[in-house]
N, CA, C and O atoms as a GROMACS GRO file, in nm:
protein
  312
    1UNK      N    1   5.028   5.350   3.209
    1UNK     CA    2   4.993   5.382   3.072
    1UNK      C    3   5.065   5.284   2.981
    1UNK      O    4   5.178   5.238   2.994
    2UNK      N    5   4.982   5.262   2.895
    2UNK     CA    6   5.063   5.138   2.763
    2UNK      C    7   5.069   5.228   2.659
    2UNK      O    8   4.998   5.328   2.650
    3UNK      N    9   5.169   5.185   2.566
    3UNK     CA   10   5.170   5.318   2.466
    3UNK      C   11   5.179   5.190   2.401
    3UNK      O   12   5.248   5.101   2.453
    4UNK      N   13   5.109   5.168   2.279
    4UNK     CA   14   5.099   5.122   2.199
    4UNK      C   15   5.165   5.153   2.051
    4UNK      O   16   5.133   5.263   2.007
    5UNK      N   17   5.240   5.084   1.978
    5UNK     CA   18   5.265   5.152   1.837
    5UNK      C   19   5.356   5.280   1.863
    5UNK      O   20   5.338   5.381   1.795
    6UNK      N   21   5.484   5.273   1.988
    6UNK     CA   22   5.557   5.384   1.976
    6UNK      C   23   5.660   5.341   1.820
    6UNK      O   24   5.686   5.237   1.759
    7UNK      N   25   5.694   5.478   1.808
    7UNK     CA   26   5.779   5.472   1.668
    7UNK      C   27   5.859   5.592   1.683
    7UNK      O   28   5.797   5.692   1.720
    8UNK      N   29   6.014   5.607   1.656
    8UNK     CA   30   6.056   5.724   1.630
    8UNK      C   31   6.123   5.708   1.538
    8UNK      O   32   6.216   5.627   1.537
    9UNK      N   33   6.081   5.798   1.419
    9UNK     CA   34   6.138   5.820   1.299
    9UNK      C   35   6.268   5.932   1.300
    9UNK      O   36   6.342   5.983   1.384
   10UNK      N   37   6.243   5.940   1.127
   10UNK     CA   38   6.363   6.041   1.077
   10UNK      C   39   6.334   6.188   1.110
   10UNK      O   40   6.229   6.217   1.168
   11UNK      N   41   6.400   6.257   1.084
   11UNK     CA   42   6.403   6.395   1.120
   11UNK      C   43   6.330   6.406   1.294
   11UNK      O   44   6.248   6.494   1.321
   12UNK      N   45   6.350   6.359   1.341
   12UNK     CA   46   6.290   6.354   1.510
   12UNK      C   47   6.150   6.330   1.487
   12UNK      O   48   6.084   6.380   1.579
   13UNK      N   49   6.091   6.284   1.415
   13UNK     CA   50   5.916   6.272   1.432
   13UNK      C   51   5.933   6.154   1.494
   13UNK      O   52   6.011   6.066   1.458
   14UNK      N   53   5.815   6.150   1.644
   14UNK     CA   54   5.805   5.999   1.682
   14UNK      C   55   5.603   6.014   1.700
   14UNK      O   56   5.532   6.113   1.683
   15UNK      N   57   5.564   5.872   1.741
   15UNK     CA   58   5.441   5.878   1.724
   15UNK      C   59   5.404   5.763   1.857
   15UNK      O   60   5.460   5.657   1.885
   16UNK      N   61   5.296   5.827   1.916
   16UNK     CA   62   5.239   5.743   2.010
   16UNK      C   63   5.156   5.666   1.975
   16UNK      O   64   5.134   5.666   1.853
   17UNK      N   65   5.095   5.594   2.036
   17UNK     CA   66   5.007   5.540   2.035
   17UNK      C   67   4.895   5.531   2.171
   17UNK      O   68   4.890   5.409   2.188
   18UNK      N   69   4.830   5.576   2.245
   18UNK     CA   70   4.810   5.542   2.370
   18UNK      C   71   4.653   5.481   2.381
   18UNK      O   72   4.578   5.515   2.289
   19UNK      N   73   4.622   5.431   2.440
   19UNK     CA   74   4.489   5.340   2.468
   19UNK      C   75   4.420   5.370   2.573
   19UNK      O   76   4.337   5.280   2.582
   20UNK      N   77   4.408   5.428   2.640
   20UNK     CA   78   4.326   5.467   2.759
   20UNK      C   79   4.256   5.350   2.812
   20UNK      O   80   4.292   5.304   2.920
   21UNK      N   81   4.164   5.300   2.748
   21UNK     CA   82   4.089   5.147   2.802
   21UNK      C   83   4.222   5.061   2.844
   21UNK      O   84   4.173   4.948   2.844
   22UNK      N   85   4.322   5.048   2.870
   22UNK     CA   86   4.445   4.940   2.891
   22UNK      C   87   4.533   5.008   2.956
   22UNK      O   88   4.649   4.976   2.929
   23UNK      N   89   4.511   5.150   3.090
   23UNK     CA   90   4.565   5.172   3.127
   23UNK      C   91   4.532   5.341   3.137
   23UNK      O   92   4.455   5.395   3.058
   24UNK      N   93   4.601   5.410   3.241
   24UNK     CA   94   4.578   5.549   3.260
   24UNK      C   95   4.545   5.602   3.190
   24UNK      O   96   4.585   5.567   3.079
   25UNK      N   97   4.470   5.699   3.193
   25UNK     CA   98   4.459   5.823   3.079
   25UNK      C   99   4.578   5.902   3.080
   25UNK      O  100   4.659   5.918   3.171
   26UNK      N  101   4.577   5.965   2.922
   26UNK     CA  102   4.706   6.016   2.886
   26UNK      C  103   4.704   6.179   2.964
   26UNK      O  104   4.600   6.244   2.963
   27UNK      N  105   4.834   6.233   3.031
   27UNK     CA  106   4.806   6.387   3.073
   27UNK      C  107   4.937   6.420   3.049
   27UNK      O  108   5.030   6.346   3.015
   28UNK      N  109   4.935   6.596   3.078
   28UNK     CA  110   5.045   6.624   3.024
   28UNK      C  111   5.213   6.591   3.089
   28UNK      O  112   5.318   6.623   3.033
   29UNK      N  113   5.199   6.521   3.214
   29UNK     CA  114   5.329   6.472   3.264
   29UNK      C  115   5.336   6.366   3.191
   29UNK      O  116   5.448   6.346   3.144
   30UNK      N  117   5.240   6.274   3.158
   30UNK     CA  118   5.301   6.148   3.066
   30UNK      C  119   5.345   6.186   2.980
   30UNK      O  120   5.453   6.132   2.954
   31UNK      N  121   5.298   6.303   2.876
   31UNK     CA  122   5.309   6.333   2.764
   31UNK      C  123   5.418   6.405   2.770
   31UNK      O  124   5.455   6.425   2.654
   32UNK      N  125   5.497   6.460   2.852
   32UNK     CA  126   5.604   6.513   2.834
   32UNK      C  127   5.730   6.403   2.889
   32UNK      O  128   5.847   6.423   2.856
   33UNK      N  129   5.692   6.293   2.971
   33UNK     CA  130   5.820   6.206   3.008
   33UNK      C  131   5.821   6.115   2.872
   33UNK      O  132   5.918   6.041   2.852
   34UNK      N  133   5.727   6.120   2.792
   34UNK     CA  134   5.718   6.006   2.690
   34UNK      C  135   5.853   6.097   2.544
   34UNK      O  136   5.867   6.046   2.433
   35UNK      N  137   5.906   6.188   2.576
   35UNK     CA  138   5.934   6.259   2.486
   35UNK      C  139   6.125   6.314   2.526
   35UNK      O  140   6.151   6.410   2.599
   36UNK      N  141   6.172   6.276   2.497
   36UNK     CA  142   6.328   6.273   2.506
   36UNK      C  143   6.388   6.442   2.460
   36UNK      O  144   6.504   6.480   2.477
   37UNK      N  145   6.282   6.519   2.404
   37UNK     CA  146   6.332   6.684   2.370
   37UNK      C  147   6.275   6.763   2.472
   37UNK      O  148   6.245   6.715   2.581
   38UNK      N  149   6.258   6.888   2.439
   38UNK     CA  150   6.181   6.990   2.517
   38UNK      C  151   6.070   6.990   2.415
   38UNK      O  152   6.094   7.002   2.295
   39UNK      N  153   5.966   6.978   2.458
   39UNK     CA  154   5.819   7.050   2.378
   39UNK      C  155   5.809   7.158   2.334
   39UNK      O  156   5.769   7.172   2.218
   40UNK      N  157   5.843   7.273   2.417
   40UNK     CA  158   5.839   7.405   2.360
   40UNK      C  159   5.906   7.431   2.237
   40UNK      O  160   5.910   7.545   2.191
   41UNK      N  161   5.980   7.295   2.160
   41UNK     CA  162   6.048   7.380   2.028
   41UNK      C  163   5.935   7.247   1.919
   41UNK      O  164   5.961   7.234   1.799
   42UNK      N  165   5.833   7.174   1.978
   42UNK     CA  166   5.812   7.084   1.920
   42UNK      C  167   5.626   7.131   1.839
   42UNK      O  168   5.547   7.211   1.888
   43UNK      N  169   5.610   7.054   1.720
   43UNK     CA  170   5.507   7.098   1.650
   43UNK      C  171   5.408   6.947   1.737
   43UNK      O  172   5.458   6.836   1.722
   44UNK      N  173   5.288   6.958   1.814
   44UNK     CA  174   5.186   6.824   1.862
   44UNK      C  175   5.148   6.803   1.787
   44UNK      O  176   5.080   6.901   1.754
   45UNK      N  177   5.133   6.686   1.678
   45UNK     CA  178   4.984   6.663   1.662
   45UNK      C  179   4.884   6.570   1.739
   45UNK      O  180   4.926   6.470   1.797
   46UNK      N  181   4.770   6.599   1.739
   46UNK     CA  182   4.680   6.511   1.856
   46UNK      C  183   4.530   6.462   1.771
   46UNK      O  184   4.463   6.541   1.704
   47UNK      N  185   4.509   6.368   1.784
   47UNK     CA  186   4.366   6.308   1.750
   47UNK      C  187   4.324   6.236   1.909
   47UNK      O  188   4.375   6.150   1.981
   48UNK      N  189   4.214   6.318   1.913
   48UNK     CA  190   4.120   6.254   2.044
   48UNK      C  191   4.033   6.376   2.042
   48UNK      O  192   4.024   6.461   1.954
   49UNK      N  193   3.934   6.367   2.222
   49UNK     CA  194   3.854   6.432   2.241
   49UNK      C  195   3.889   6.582   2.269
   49UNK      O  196   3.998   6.597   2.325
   50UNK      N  197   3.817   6.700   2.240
   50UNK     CA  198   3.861   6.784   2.267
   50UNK      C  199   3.888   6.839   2.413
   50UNK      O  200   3.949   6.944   2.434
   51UNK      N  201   3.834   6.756   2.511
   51UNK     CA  202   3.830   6.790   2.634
   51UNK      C  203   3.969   6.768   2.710
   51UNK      O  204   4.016   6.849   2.790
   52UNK      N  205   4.037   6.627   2.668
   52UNK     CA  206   4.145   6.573   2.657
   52UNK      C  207   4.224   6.691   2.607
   52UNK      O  208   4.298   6.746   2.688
   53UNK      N  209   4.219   6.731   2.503
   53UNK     CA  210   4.330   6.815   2.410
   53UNK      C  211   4.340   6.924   2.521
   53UNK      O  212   4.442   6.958   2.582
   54UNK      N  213   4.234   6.964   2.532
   54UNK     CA  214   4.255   7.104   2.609
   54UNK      C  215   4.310   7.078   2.770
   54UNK      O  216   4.388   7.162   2.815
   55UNK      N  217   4.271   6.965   2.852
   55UNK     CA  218   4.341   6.943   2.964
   55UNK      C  219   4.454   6.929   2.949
   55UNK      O  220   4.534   6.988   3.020
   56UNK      N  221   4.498   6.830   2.832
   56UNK     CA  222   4.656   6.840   2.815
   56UNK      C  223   4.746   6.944   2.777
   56UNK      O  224   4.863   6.954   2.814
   57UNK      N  225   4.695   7.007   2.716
   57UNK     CA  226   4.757   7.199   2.716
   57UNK      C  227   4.764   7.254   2.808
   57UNK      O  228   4.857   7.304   2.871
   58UNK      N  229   4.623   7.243   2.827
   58UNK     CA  230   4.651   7.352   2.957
   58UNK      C  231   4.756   7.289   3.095
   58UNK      O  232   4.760   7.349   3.202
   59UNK      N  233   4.809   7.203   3.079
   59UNK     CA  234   4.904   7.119   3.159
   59UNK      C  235   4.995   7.143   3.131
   59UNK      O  236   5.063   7.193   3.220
   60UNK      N  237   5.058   7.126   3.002
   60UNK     CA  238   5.174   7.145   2.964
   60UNK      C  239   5.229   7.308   2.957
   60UNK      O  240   5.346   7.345   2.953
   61UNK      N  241   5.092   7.403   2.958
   61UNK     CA  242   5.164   7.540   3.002
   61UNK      C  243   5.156   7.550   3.157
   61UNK      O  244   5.216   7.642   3.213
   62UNK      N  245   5.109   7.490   3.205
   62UNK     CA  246   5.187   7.540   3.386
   62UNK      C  247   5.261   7.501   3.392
   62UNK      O  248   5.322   7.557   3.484
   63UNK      N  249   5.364   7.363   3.320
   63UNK     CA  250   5.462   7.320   3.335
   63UNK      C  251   5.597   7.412   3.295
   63UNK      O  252   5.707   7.398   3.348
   64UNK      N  253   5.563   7.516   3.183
   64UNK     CA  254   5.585   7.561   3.105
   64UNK      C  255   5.659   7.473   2.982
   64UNK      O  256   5.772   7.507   2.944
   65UNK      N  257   5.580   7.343   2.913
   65UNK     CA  258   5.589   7.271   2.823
   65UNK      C  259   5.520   7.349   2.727
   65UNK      O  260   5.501   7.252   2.654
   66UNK      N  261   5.480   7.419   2.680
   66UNK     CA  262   5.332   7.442   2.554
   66UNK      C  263   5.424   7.384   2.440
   66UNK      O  264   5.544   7.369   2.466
   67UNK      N  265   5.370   7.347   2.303
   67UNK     CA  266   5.428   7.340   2.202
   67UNK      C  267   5.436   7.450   2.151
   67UNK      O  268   5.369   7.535   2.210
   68UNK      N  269   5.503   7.492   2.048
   68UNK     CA  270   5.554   7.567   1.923
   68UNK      C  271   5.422   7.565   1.888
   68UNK      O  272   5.367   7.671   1.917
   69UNK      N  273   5.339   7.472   1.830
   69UNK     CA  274   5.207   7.484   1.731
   69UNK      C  275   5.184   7.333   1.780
   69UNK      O  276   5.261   7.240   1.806
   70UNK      N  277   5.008   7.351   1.780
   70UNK     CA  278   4.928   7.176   1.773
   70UNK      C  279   4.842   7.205   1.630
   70UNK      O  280   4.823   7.306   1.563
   71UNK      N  281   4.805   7.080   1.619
   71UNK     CA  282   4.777   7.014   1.514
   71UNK      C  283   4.673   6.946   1.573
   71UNK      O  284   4.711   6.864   1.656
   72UNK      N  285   4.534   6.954   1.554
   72UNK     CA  286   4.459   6.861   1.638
   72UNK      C  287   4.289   6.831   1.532
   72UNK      O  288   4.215   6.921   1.494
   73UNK      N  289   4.272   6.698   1.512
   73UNK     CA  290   4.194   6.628   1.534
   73UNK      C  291   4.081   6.567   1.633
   73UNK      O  292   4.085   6.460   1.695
   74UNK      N  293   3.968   6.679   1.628
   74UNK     CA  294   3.878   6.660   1.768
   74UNK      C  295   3.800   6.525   1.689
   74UNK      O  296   3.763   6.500   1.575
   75UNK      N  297   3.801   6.470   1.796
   75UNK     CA  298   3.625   6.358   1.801
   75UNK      C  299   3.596   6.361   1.933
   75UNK      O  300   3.660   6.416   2.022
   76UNK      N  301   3.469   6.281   1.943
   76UNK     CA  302   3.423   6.217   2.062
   76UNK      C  303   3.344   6.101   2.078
   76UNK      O  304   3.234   6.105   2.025
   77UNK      N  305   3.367   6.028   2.121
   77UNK     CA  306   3.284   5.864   2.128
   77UNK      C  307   3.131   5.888   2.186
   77UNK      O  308   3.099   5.968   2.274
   78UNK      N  309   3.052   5.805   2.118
   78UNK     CA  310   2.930   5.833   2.188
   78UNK      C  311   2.871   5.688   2.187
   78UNK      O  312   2.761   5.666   2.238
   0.00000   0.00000   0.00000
């Protein structure tokens, strides 16, 4: 996976960037090694497909990762 445009700001906000065409698709083990806290105290926000959104949830609760609250932005490419 290439993460493109990582950034970690003030108050702990950091921001991905990920590209899928340039490397793995994003899931919820990436999405949780990409992240230096625990998730469960963390607010997601996500822009992508909803199919994506929901595989990656539902990942991150068998892990028992879920967030606090998501924030999500569905599209889909056609």
């Amino acid at each position: 996976m290439r993460a493109r445009g990582s950034h970690r700001g003030p108050d702990g906000l950091s921001v991905h960037v990920v590209v899928s065409a340039e490397g793995p698709r994003l899931n919820a083990e990436r999405l949780a090694r990409l992240e230096p806290f625990a998730l469960p105290g963390a607010d997601l926000f996500y822009c992508g497909p909803a199919g994506l959104r929901d595989a990656i949830l539902a990942g991150l609760k068998t892990m028992g990762q879920s967030p606090r609250r998501v924030h999500a932005e569905a599209f889909e490419l056609r």
